[in-house]
NULODREN-475426 format. One record per residue (C-alpha): residue number from 1; x, y, z. Coordinates in Angstrom, 1 decimal. Layout:
<node resi="NUM" X="X" Y="Y" Z="Z"/>
...
***
This chain:
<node resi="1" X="0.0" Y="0.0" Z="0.0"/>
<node resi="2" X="2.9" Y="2.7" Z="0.9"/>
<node resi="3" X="4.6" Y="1.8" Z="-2.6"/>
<node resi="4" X="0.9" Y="2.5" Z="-4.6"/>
<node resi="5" X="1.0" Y="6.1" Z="-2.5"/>
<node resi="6" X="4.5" Y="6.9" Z="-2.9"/>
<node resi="7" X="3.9" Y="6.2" Z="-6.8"/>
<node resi="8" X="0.8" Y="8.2" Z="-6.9"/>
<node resi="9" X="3.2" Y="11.1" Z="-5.3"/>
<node resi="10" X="5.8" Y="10.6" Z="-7.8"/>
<node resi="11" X="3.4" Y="10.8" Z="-10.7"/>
<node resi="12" X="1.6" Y="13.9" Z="-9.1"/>
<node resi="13" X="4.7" Y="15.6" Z="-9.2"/>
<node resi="14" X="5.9" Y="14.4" Z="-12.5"/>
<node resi="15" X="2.5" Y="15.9" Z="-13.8"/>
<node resi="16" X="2.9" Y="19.2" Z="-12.2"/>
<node resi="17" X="6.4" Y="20.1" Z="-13.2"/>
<node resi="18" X="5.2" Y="19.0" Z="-16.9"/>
<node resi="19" X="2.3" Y="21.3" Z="-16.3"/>
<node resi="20" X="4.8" Y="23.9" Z="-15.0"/>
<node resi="21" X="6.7" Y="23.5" Z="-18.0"/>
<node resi="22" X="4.8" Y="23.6" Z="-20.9"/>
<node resi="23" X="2.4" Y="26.5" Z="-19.3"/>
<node resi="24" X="5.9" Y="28.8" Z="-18.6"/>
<node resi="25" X="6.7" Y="27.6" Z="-22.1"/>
<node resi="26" X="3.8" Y="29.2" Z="-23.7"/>
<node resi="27" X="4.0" Y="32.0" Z="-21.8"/>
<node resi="28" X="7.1" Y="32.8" Z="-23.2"/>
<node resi="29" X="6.6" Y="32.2" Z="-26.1"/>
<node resi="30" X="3.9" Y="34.7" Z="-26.1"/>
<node resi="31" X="6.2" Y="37.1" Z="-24.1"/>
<node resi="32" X="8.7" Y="37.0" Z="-27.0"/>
<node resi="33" X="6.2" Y="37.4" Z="-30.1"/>
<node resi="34" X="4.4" Y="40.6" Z="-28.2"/>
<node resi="35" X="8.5" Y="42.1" Z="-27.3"/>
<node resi="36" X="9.3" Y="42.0" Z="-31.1"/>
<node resi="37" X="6.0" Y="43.2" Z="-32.7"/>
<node resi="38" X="5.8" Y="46.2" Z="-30.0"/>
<node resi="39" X="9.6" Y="46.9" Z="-30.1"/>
<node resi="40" X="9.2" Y="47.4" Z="-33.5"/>
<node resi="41" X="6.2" Y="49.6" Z="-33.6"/>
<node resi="42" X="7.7" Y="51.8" Z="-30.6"/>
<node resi="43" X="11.0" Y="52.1" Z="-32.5"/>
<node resi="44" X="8.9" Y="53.2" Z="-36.3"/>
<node resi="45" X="6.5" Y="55.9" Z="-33.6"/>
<node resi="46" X="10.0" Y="57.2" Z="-32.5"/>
<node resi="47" X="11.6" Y="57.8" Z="-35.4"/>
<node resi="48" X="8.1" Y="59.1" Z="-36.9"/>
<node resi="49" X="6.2" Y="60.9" Z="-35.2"/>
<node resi="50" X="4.3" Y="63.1" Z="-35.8"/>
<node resi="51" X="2.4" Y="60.7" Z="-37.9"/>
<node resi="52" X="0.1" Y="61.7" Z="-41.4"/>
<node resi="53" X="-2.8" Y="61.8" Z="-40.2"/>
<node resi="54" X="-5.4" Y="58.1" Z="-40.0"/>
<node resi="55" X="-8.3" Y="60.1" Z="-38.1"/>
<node resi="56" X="-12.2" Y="59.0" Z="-39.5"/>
<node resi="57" X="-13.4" Y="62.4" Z="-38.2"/>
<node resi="58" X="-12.4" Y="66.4" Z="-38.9"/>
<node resi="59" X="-9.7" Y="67.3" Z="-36.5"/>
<node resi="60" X="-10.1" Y="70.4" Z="-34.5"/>
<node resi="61" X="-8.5" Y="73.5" Z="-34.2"/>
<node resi="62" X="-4.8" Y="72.8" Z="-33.4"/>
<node resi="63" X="-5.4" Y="69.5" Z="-32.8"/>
<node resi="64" X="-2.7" Y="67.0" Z="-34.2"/>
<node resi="65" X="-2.7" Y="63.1" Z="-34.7"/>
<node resi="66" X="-1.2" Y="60.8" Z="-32.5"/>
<node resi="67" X="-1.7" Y="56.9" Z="-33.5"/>
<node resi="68" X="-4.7" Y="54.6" Z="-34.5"/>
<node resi="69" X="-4.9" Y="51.5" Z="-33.3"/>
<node resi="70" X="-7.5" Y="49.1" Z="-35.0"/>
<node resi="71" X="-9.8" Y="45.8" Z="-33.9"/>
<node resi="72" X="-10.2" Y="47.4" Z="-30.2"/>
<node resi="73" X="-13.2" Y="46.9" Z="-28.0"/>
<node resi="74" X="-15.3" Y="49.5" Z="-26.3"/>
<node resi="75" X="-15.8" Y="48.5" Z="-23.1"/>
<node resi="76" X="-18.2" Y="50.1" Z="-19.7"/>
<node resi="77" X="-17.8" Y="49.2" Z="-16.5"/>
<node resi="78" X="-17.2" Y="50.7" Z="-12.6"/>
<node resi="79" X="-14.6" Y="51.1" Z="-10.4"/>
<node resi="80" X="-13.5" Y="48.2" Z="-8.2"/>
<node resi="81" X="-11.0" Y="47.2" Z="-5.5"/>
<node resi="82" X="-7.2" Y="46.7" Z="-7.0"/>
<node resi="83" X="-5.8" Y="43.4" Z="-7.5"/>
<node resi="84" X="-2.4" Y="43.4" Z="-7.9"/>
<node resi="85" X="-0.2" Y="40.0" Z="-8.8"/>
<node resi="86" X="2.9" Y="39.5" Z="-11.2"/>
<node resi="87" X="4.6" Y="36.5" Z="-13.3"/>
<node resi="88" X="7.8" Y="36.5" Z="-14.7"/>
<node resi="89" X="6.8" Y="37.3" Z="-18.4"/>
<node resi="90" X="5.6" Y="40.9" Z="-17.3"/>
<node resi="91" X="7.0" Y="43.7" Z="-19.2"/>
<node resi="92" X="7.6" Y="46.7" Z="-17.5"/>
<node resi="93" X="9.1" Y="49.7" Z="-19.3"/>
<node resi="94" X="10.6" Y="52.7" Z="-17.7"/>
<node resi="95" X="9.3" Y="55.3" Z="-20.9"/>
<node resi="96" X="10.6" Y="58.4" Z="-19.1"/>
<node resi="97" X="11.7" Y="59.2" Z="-15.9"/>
<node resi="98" X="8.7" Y="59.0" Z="-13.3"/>
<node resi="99" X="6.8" Y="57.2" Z="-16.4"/>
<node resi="100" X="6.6" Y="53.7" Z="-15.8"/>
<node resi="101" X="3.9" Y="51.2" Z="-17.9"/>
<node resi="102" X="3.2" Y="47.4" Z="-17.0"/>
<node resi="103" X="1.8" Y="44.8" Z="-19.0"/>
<node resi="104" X="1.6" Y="41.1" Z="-17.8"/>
<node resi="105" X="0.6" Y="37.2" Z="-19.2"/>
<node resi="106" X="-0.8" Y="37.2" Z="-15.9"/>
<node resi="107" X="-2.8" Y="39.0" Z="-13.3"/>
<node resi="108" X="-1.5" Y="42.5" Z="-13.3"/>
<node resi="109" X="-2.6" Y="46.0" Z="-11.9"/>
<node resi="110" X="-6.3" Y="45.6" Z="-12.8"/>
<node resi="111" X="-8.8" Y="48.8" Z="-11.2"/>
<node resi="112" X="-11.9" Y="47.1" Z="-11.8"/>
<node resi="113" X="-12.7" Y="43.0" Z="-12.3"/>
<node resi="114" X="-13.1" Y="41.3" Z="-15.3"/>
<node resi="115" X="-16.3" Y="40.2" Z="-14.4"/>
<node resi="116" X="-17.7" Y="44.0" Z="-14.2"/>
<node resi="117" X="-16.3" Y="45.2" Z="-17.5"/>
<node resi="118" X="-18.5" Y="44.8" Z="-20.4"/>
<node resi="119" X="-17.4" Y="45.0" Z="-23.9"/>
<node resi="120" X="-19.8" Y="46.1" Z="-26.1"/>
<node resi="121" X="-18.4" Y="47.2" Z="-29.2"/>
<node resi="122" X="-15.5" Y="46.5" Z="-31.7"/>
<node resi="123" X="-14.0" Y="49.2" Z="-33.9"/>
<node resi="124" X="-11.2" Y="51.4" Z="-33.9"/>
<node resi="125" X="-9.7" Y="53.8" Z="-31.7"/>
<node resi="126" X="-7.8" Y="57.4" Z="-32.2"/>
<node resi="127" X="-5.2" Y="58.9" Z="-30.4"/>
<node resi="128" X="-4.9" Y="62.8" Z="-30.5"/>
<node resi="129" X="-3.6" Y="65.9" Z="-28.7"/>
<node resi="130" X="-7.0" Y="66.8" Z="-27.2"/>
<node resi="131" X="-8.5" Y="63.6" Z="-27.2"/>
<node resi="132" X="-9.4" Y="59.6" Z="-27.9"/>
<node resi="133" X="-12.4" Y="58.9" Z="-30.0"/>
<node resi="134" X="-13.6" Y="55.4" Z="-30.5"/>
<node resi="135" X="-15.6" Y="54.2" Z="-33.5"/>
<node resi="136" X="-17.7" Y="51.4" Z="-33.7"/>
<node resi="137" X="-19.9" Y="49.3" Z="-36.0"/>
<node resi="138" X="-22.7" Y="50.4" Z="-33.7"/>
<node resi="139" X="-21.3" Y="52.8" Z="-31.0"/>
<node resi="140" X="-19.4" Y="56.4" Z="-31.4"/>
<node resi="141" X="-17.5" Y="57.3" Z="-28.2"/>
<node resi="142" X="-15.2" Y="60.2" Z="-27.5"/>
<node resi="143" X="-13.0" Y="61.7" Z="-24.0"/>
<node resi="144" X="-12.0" Y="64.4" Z="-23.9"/>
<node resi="145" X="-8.9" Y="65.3" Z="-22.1"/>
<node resi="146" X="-10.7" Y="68.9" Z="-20.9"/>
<node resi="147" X="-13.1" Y="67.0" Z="-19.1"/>
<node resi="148" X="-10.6" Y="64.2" Z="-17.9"/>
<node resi="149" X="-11.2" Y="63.3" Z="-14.5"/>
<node resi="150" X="-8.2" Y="60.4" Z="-14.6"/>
<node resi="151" X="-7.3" Y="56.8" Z="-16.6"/>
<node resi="152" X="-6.4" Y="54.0" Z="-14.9"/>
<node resi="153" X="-5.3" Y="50.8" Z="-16.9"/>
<node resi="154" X="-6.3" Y="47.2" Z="-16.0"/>
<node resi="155" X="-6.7" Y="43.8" Z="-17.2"/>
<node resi="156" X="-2.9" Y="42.9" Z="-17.6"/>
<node resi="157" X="-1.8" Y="46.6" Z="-19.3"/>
<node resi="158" X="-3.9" Y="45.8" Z="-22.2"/>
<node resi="159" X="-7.1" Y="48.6" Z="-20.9"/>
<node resi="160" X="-7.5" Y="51.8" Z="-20.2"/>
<node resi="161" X="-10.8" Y="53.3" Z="-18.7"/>
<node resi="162" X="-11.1" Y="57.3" Z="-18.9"/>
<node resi="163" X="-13.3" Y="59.0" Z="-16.4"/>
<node resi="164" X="-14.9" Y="62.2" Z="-17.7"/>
<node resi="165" X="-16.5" Y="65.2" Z="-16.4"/>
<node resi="166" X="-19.7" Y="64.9" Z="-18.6"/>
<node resi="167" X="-20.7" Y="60.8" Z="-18.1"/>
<node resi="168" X="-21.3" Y="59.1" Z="-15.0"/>
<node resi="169" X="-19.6" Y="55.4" Z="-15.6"/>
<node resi="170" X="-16.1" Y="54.6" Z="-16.7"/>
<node resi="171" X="-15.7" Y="53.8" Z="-20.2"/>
<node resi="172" X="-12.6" Y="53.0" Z="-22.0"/>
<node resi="173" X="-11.2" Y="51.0" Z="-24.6"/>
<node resi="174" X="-9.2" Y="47.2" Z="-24.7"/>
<node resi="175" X="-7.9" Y="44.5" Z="-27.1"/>
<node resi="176" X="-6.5" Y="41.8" Z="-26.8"/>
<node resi="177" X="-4.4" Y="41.5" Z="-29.3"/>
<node resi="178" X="-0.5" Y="41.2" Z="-28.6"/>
<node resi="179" X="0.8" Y="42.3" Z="-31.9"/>
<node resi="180" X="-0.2" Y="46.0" Z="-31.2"/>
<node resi="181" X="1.2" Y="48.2" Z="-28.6"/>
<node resi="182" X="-1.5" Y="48.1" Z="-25.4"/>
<node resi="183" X="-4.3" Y="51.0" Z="-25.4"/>
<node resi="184" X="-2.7" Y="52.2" Z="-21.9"/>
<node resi="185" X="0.7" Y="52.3" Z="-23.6"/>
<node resi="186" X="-0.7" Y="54.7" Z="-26.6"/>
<node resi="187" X="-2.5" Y="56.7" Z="-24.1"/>
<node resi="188" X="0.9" Y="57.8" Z="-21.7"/>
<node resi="189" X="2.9" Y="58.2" Z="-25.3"/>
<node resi="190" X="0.4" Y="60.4" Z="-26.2"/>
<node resi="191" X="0.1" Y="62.3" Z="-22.9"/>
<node resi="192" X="3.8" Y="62.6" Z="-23.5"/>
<node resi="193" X="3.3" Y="64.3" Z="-26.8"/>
<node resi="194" X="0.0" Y="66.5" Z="-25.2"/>
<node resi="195" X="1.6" Y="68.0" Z="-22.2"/>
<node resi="196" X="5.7" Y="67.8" Z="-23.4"/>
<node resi="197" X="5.8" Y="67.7" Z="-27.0"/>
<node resi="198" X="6.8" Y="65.5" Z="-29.8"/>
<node resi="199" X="10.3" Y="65.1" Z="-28.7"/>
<node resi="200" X="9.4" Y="64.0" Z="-25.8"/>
<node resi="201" X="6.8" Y="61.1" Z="-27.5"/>
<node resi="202" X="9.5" Y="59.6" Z="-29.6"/>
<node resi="203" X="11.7" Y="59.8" Z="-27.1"/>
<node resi="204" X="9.4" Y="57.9" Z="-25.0"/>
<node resi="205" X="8.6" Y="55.5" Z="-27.6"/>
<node resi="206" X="12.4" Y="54.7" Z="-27.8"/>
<node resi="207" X="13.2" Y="54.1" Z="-24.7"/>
<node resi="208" X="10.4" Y="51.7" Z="-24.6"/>
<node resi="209" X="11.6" Y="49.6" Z="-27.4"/>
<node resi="210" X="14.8" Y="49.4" Z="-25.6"/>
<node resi="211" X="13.7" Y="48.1" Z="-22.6"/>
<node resi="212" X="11.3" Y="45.7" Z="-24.1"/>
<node resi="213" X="14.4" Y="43.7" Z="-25.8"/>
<node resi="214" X="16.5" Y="44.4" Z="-22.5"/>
<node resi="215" X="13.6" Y="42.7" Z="-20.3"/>
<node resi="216" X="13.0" Y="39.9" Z="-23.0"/>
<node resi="217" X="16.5" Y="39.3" Z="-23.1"/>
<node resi="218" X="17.0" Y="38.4" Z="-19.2"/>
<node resi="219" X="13.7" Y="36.3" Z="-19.1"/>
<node resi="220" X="15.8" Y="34.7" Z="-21.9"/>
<node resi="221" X="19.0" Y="33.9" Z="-19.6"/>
<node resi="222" X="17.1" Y="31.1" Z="-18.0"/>
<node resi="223" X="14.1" Y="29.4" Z="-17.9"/>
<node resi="224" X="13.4" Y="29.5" Z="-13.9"/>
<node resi="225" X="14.4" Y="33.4" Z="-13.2"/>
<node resi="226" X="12.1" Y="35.4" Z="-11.3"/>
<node resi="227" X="10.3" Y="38.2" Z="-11.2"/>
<node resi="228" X="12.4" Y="39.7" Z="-8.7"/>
<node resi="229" X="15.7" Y="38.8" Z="-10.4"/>
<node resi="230" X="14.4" Y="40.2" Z="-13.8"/>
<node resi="231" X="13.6" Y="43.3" Z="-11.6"/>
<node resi="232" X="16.8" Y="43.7" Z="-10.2"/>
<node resi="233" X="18.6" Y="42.9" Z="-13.2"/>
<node resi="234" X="16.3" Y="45.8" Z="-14.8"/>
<node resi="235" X="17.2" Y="48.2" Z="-12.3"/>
<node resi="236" X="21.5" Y="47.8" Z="-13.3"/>
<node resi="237" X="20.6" Y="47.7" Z="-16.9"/>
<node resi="238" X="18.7" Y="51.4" Z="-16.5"/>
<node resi="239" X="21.2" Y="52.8" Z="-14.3"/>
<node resi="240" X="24.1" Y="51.7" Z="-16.7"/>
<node resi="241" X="21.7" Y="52.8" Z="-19.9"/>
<node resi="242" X="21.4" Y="56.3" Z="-18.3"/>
<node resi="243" X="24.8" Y="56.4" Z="-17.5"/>
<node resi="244" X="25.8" Y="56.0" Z="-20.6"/>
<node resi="245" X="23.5" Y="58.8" Z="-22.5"/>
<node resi="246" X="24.3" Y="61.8" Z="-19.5"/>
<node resi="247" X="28.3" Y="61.2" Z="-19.0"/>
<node resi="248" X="29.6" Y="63.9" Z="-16.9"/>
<node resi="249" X="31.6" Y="66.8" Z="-17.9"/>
<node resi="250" X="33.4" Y="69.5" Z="-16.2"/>
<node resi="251" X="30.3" Y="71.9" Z="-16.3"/>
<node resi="252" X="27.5" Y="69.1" Z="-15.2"/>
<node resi="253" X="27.1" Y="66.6" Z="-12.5"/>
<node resi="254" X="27.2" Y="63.0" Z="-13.5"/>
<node resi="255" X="23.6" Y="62.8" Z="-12.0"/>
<node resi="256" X="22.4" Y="65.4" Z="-14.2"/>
<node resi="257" X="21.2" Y="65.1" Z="-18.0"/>
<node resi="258" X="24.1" Y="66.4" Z="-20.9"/>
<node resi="259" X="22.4" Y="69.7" Z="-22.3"/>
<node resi="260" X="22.0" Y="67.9" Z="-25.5"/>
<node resi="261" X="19.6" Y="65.2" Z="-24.2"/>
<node resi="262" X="17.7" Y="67.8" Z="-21.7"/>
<node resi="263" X="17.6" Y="69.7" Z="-25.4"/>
<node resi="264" X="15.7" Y="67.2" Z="-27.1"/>
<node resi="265" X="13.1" Y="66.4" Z="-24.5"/>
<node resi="266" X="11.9" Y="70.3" Z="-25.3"/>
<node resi="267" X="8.8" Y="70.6" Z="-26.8"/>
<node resi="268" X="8.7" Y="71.6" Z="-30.4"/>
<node resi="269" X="7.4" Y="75.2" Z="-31.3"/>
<node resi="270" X="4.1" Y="74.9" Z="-32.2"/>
<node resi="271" X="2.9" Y="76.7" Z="-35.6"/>
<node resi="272" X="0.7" Y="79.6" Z="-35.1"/>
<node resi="273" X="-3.0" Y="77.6" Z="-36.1"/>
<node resi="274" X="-4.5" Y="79.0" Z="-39.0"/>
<node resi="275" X="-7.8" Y="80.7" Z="-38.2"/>
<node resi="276" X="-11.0" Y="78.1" Z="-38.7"/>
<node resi="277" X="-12.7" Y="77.4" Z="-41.4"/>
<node resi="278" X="-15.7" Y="74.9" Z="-40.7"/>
<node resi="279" X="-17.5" Y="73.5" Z="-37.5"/>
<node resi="280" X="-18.2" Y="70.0" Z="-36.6"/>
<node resi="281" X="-21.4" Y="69.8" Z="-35.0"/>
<node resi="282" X="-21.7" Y="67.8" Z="-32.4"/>
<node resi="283" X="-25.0" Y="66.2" Z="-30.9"/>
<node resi="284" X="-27.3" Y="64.9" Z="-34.2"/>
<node resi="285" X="-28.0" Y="61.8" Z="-32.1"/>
<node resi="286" X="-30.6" Y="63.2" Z="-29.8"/>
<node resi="287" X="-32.3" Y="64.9" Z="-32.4"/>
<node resi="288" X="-33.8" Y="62.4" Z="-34.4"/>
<node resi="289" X="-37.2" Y="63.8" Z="-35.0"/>
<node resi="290" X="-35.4" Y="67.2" Z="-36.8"/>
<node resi="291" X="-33.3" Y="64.6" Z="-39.4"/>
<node resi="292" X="-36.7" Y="62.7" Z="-40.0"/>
<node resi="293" X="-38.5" Y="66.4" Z="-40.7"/>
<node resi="294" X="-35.6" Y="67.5" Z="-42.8"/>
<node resi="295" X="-35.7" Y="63.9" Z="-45.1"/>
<node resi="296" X="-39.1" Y="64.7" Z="-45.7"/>
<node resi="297" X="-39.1" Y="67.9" Z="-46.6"/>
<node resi="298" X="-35.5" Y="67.1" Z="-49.1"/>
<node resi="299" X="-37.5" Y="64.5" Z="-50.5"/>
<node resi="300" X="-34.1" Y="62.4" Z="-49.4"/>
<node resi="301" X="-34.1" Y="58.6" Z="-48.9"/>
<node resi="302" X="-31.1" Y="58.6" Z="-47.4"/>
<node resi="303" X="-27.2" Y="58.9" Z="-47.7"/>
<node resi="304" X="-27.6" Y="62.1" Z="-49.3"/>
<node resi="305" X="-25.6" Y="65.4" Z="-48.7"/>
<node resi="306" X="-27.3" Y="69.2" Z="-48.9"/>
<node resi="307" X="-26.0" Y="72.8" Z="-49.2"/>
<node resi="308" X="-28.5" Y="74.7" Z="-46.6"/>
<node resi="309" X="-28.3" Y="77.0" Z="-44.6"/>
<node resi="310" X="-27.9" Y="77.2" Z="-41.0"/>
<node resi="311" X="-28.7" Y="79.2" Z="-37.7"/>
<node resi="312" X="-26.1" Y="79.6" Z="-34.5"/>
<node resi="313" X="-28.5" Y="80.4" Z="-31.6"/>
<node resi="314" X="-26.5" Y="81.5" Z="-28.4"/>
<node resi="315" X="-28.2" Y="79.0" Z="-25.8"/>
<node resi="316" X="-26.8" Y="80.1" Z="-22.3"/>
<node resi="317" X="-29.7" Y="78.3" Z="-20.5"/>
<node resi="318" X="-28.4" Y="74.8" Z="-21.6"/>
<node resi="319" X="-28.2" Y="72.7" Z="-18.3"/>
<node resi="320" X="-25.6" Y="70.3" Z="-20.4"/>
<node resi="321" X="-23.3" Y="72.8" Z="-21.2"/>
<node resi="322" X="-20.1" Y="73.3" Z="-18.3"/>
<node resi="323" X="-19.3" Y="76.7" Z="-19.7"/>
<node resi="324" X="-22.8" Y="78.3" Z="-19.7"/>
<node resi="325" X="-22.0" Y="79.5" Z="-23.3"/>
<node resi="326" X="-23.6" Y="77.0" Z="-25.7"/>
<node resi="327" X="-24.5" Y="77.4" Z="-28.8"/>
<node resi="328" X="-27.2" Y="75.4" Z="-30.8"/>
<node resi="329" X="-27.1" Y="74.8" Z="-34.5"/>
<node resi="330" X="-31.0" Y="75.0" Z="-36.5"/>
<node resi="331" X="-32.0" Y="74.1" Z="-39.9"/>
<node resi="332" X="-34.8" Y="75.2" Z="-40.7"/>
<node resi="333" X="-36.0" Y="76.2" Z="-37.1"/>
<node resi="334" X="-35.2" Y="72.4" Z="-36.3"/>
<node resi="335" X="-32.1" Y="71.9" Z="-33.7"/>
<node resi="336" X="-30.2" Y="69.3" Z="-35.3"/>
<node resi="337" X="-27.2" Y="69.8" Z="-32.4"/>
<node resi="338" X="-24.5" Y="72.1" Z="-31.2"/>
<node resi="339" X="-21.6" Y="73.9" Z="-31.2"/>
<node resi="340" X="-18.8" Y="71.3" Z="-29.6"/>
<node resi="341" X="-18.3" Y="72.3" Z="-26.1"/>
<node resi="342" X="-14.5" Y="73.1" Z="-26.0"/>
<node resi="343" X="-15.0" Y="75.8" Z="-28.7"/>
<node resi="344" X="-19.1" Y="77.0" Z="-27.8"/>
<node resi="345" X="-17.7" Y="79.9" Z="-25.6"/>
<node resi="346" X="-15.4" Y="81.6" Z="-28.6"/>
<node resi="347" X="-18.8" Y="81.2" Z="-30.9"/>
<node resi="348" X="-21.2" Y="82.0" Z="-28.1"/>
<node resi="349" X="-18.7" Y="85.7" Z="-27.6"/>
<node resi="350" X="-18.4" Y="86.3" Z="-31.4"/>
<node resi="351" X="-22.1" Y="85.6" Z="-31.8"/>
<node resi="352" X="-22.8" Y="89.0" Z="-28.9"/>
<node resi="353" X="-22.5" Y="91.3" Z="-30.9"/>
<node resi="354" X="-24.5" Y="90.2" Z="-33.9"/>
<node resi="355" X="-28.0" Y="89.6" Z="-31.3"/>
<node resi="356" X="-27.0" Y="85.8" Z="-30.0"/>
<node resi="357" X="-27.4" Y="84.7" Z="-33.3"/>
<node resi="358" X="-25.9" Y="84.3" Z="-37.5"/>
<node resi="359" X="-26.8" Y="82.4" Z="-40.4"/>
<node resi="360" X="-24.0" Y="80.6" Z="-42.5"/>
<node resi="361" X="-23.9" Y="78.2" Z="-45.4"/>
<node resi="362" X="-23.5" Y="74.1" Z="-44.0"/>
<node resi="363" X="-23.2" Y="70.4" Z="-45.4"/>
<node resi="364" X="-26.0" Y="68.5" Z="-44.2"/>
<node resi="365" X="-25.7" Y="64.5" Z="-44.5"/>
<node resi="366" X="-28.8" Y="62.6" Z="-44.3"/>
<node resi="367" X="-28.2" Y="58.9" Z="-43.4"/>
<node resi="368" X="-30.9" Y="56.1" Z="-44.4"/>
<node resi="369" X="-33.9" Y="56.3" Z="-41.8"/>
<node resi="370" X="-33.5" Y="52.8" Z="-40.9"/>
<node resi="371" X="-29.5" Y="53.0" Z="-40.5"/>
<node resi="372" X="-28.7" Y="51.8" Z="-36.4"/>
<node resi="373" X="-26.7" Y="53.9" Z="-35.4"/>
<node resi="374" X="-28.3" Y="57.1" Z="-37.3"/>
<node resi="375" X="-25.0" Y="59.2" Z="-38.5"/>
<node resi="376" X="-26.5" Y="61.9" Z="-39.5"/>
<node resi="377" X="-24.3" Y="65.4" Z="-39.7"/>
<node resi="378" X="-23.8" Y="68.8" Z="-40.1"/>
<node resi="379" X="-20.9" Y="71.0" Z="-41.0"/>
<node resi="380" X="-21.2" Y="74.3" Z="-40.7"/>
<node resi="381" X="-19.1" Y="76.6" Z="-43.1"/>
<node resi="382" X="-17.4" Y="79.8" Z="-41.7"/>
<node resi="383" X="-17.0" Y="83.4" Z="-43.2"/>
<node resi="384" X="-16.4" Y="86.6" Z="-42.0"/>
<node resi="385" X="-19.0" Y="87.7" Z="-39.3"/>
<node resi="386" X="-17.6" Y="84.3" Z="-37.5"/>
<node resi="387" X="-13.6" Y="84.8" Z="-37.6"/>
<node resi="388" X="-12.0" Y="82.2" Z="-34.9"/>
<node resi="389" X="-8.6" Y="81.5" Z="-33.9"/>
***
């Protein structure tokens, strides 16, 4: 009876260190293919950027691309306790100093539960200056960073969830994918380039290739290394790397950056923006019953586009607007939407002196009336009486 046990042990642990194996095995595996596809698309954004332009939508005054990344999920959800746990095929990269962004094969920094995020959408999401949009096959979602509250990243690096001023739950955007950098990884990059400039952003994006070869190269040294030794081992490898690109001179300390590199983390000069020369309304979804009137009376069956004319009302009694200047667009005495809110208070000030109120020349699209969503729009087409900056 003790030699059936003792064989039953035996196999157990045969079993389990096979288990162990071929599960680290995989891991790794995946661990390697994600370090060389992102490597590589960190290393093209940091030679690159700024990018031409991939944007779906009209981009606003003085705002400037950042990246697109495609076949991402929309996903809702609320804030939860923080569960924090780490394997050895994490990757953490060091993208500036004070910047640091984690993405693990296994539990990782993760804000809200799986089991509490919904993802309800699949489409593609855009990365700018002032903002991230999201577009779907059957949702349109956009933060702004004016109205950002905060982001906090979960579900192994590879989400982001934005809390905004003007909506009530956490939203955000995820994938899966590993052959695309991570959502939470485009948004810092792009924070980088928001709040620092574009040399800063490539710079980031860099560094960040570096380290992902550096960490994917000591998981590489041996199959059994931990965590905490690939940590350590991380720590050297930065000190040595920064070492090496801030030596010391007789005018600097050998803790401080060389004036070249503190140079090219500058922001660039920005161009002086060209005054604007159209306006995106914003809104057409909640006005459903104006689209159907205006079919009707265009004798439209759908995807059609119109030269019309249309009315900017000054509407400072709108309980939705944060500035207390909105402005409404009409057609036709039918409100078809507004003014977008970060640029309703130049309008609503321009729009004073002329009564509250100016008719211009617009683009109106008609989408088929049984379209889901309904993507109706207006443009509205700027001229002299309405001269903004």
């Amino acid at each position: 009876m003790g030699e059936f046990f003792t064989g039953i042990v035996l196999l157990m642990m045969i079993g389990g260190g096979l288990y162990y194996v071929v599960t680290n095995s995989y891991k790794r595996a995946v661990a390697r293919h994600r370090s060389e596809k992102w490597a590589t698309q960190l290393r093209y954004l940091g030679k690159n950027m700024p990018l031409p332009s991939e944007a779906s939508f009209a981009l606003r005054h003085g705002e400037e691309f950042v990246m697109t990344l495609k076949d991402v999920s929309l996903a809702e959800g609320r804030r939860a306790p923080r569960v924090t746990s780490r394997r050895t095929d994490a990757l953490t990269l060091a993208l500036a100093k004070g910047v640091y962004y984690t993405a693990a094969g296994g539990k990782s920094i993760s804000p809200e539960p799986d089991e509490l995020i919904s993802e309800i959408d699949t489409g593609t999401a855009t990365f700018t200056t002032h903002r991230v949009v999201f577009v779907g096959s059957k949702y349109n979602r956009e933060w702004d960073f004016a109205k950002l509250l905060g982001a906090t990243e979960g579900a192994r690096g590879l989400r982001v969830m934005f809390a905004v001023s003007n909506r009530q739950k956490m939203s955000g955007i995820a994938h899966a994918s590993i052959d695309q950098i991570a959502p939470g990884l485009a948004y810092q990059i792009t924070m980088g380039a928001r709040e620092d400039g574009w040399g800063t952003a490539r710079n980031m994006c860099l560094n960040g290739a570096k380290e992902v070869e550096a960490q994917t190269n000591f998981m590489n040294e041996s199959f059994f290394v931990t965590e905490e030794k690939i940590a350590q081992q991380m720590e050297r490898w930065r000190a040595r790397n920064m070492k090496a690109n801030n030596p010391p001179t007789n005018n600097a300390p050998a803790d401080n950056p060389s004036p070249t590199n503190a140079a090219s983390s500058k922001p660039i000069a920005q161009k002086e923006p060209e005054p604007l020369d159209e306006i995106q309304v914003v809104g057409e979804f909640f006005y459903k019953k104006s689209f159907e009137a205006l079919r009707e009376y265009l004798k439209s069956e759908g995807d059609s586009e119109h030269i019309v004319e249309a009315e900017l009302r000054n509407d400072p009694d709108n309980e939705y607007s944060d500035s207390g200047k909105a402005v409404a667009v009409f057609i036709r005495d039918k409100k078809v939407g507004h003014v977008p809110e970060w640029l309703a208070p130049k309008d609503f000030d321009k729009l004073e002196p002329e009564g509250g109120t100016v008719t211009l020349g617009a683009r109106l699209y008609l989408d088929h009336p049984t379209a889901k969503p309904q993507k109706n729009s207006v443009t509205v087409k700027l001229d002299s009486r309405l001269v903004i900056l």
